[in-house]
C-alpha positions as CSV (number, residue, x, y, z in Angstrom):
1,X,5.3,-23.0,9.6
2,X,3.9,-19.3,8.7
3,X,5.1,-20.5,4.8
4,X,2.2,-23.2,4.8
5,X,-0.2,-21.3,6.5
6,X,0.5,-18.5,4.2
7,X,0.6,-20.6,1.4
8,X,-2.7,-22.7,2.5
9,X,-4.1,-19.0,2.9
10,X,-3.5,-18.0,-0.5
11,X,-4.9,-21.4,-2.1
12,X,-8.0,-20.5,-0.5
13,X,-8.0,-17.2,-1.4
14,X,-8.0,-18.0,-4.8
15,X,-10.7,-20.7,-4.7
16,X,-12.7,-18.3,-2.5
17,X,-12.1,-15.5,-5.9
18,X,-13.1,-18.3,-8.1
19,X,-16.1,-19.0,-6.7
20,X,-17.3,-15.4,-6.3
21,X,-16.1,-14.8,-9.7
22,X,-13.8,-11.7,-8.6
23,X,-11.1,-10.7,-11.3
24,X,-7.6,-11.9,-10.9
25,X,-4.7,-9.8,-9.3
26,X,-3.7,-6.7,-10.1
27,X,-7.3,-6.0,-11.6
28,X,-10.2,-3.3,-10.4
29,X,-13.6,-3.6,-9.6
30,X,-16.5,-1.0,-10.1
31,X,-19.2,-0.5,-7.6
32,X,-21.6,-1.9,-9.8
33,X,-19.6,-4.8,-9.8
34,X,-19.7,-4.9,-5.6
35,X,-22.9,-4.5,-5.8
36,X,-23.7,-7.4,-7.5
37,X,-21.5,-9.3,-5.4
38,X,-22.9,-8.7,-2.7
39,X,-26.8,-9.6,-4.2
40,X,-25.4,-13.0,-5.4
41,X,-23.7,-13.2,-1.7
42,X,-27.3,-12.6,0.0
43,X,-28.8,-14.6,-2.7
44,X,-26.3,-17.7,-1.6
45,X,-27.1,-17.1,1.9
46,X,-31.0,-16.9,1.8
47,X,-30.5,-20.2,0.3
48,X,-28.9,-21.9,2.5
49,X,-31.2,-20.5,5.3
50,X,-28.5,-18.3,7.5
């Protein structure tokens, strides 16, 4: 049972990194980068109101 739910967890992982466009595994991120991550982030939720 902890195999699916780890599983299931990564599959969303990776659909959640796909959709906020982070780079793949093993890869680094600047600040700037997390930075604009987190305007498009606010930008997604202003839209949908919360």
């Amino acid at each position: 049972m902890k195999t699916r739910e780890t599983k299931r967890w990564r599959k969303e992982r990776r659909a959640l990194n796909a959709s906020l466009k982070l780079p793949g595994r093993g890869k680094s991120i600047s600040i700037e980068e997390i930075k604009q991550l987190l305007e498009r982030y606010r930008a997604a939720l202003r839209k949908t109101g919360e």
